[in-house]
Structure formats: structure tokens, C-alpha cells
C-alpha positions, 0 to 999 in steps of 0.5 A, spaced: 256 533 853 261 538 851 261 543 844 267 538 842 263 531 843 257 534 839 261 536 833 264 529 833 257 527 833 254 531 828 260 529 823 259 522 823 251 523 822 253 527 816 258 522 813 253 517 814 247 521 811 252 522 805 253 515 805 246 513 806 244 518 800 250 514 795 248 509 797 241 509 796 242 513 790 247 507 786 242 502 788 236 507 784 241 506 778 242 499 779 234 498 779 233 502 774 238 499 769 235 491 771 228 493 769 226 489 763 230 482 760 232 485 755 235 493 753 241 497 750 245 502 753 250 506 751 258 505 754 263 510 751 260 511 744 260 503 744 252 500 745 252 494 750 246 489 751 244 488 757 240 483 760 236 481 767 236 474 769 233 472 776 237 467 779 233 462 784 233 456 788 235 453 783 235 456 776 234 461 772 230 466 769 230 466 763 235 460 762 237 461 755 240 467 753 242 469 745 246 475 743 250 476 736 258 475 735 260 481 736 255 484 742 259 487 749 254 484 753 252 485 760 248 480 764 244 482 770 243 478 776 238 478 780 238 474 786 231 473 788 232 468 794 239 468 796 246 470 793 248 466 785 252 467 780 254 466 774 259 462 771 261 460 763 267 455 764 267 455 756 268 462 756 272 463 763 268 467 766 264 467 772 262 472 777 264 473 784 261 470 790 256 477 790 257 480 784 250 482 780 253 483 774 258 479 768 259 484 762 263 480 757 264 481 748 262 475 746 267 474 740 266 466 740 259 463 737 256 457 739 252 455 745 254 455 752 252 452 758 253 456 765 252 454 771 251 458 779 257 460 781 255 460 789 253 454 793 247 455 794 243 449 796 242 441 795 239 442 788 245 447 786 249 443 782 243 443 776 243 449 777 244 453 770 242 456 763 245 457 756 249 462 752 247 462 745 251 466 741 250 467 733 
């Protein structure tokens, strides 16, 4: 192997350890912000209610959800067995096939009903929770 093929082969394994490492370390993010139902962070001075809910074959946990009128609100979907998602049709919001997370201000109190927003097997259909918003 020439001095110029290793070069070559050396960049690509650093751009991949680089890639490994962003990786990694956005995932450790991501974990650490999923732990626990219920938490508050803060989003350019603007307090945010985050939520964990373990998606599954097929529901939810948990599968109601209160926040106050007002409150930003993100929901983190943990898919524990395959790809969910969440979709609020009252709201008009819903969740890319493979996003994890919805974030919302939930200006309109009430109470409604979510469902997954990814084909995820027979009992599909009656997947799903609800959003109460005081």
C-alpha cells in the first residue's frame, strides 16, 4: 500500500471516529433528558415540561398526559419495541415516522385524544392516550 492510500485510509477513520463520537455523545444527551416522566428544563430563558412516554405494542405509557394552558411542552417518545409516534388531530400535530420528539405550547384547554402515528401492527388502531390540558 502506497503513502497515499494510507493517508486516504486514515482520514476516513477519523472522520468516522469524529462521526462516532457526535453520535454518541447526542445520544447521551438524549438519554439524559428522557430519564424520568416528568421534568423542566429551560429553552432561551422559556421553561419547558418535558415528558417520557414509552410507546409499545400497543399503548402508551403513561397514556394520559396533564399540563397547564400556557405550558411549552415537549413529549419524548420512547419507542421501546419498534418505531411510534404520536399524532394529536384536534391539535394538528403529529410526529414524523421516526421522530422522538413533539414539542408544542399548549394554548387550547381540554382534553385530547392522541393516537400512534406509525403502522405498527394489528392492534394499531387502538393505539393511543390522551392530552388533558387545563
Amino acid at each position: 500500500m502506497d503513502g497515499k492510500m494510507k493517508n486516504v485510509i486514515i482520514g476516513v477513520a477519523v472522520i468516522l471516529a469524529v462521526l462516532s463520537v457526535a453520535l454518541f455523545g447526542l445520544n447521551s444527551f438524549a438519554s439524559s433528558n428522557i430519564n424520568g416522566a416528568f421534568s423542566a428544563t429551560e429553552q432561551s430563558g422559556e421553561t419547558v415540561k418535558e415528558i417520557k412516554v414509552d410507546a409499545f405494542r400497543f399503548g402508551y405509557n403513561p397514556s394520559t398526559i396533564e399540563v397547564n394552558s400556557g405550558n411549552r411542552v415537549r413529549i419524548l417518545i420512547n419507542n421501546t419495541d419498534t418505531t411510534h409516534g404520536m399524532r394529536i388531530p384536534d391539535l394538528n400535530l403529529r410526529s414524523t415516522n421516526g421522530d422522538t420528539v413533539l414539542e408544542f405550547v399548549a394554548e387550547k384547554t381540554g382534553e385530547f385524544k392522541w393516537y400512534c402515528a406509525v403502522m405498527c401492527g394489528e392492534g394499531h388502531s387502538a393505539m393511543g392516550g390522551t392530552l388533558i390540558v387545563k
